[in-house]
N, C-alpha and C positions, 0 to 999 in steps of 0.2 A: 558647753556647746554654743552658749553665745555669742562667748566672747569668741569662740572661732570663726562662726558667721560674721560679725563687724571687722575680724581684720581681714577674714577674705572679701569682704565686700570693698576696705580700705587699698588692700592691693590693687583687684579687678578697676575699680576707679583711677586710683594712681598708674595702674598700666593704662589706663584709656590715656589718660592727659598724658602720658609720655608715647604714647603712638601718634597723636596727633602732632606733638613735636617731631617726631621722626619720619613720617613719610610724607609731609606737608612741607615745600621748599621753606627755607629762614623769612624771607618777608611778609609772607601769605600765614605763615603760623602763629606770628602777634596777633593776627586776627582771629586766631579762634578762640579769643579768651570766651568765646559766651559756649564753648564745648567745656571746656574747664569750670565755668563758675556752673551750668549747672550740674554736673559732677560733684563740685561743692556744694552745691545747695542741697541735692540728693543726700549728701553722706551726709549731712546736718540733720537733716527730718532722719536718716536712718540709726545714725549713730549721736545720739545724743550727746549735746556738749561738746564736744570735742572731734566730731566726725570730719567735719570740714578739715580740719588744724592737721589730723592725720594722715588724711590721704592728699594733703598738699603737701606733706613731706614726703613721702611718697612719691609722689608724680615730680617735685624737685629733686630728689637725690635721682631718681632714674633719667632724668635730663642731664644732670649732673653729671653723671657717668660717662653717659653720650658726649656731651660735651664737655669736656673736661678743662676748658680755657673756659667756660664761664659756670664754673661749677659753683662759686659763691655767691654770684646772682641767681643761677636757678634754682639754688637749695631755699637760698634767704626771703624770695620774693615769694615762690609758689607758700613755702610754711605761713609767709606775712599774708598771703592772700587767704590760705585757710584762716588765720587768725582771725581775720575782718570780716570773713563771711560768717561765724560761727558769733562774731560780737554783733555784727547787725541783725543777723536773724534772732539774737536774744535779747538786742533794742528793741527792737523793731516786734519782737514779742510773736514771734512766726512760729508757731506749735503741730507737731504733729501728732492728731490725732485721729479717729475712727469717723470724724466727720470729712475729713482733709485740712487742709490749710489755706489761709484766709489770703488770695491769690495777689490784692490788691498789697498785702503786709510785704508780699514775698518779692512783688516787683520792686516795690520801694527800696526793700536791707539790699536785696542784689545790686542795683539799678547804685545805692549810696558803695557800696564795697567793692565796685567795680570801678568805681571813678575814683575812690583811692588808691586804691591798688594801679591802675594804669598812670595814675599822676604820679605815686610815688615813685611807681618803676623805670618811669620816663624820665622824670627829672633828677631820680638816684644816677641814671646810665649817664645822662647827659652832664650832668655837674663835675662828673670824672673821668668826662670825654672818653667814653668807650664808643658812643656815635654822637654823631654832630646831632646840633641843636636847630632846628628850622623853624620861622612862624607857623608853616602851613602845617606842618606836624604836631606844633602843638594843639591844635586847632583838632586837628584830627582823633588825636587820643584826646582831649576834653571832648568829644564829640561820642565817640565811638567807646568808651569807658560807659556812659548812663547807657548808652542805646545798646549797648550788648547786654550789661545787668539787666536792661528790660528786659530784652528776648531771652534771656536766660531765669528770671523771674518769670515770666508767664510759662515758659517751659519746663520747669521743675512743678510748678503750680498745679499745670493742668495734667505733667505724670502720676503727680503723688494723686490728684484728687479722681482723677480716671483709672489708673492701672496700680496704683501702689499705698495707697491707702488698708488693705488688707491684710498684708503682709506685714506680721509680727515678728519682731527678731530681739 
């Protein structure tokens, strides 16, 4: 029974991050990584070890499908960004348990996993000219990578220690 809870919890997550891809026009939806990373951050405190990793596969291959001309970057990057969120939160030592999780731990692994993941993705697209390369963009994703891991660390933080901290699966 549990392992059916964590992958319905793994889909319901990956269908989120692929809804937000899809009814959200292509420019405005790079910005929602911090709907994505706390989705990841969630499925990490839910699904141990590996929750993150999964349901960025997940939310990758259903963009994937969608878009079908950039189906190796939205497989490769969402999986990568699971991968980074599930190794920061286990640097970074972010535990969930029956007290919550220690908020200021959670903004930092987000805050560090998100500024690679947006650097990586940015300058992977850009090196193989799939979009042009700009100062001010760069500038913008270094910017806009720590400060959504913020807002996405405090808001997984204060889900888990408010409303989900109870909930055993």
């Amino acid at each position: 029974m549990q392992k059916a809870i964590r992958l319905l919890i793994a889909a319901f997550f990956g269908s989120i991050m692929f809804i937000t891809r899809f009814f959200v026009p292509e420019p405005i939806s790079r910005l929602l990584i911090a709907v994505d990373a706390v989705l990841l951050a969630l499925s990490a405190l839910f699904i141990k070890n590996v929750g993150a990793t999964i349901v960025g596969a997940v939310g990758g291959v259903l963009t994937g499908l969608w878009l079908p001309s950039f189906l190796p970057f939205s497989v490769i990057f969402a999986f990568l960004y699971g991968i980074i969120v599930d190794a920061s939160l286990f640097l970074f030592r972010v535990h969930a348990t029956e007290k919550g999780v220690n908020r200021n731990r959670t903004i930092v692994a987000m805050a560090l996993g998100t500024l690679l993941i947006a650097s990586i993705s940015y300058y992977a697209t850009t090196y193989l000219k799939v979009i042009p390369s700009y100062p001010a963009i760069d500038m913008l994703v270094l910017f806009m990578g720590p400060a959504s891991g913020v807002s996405a660390g405090y808001a997984a933080a204060y889900l888990w220690n408010k409303y989900l901290k109870n909930i055993y699966i």
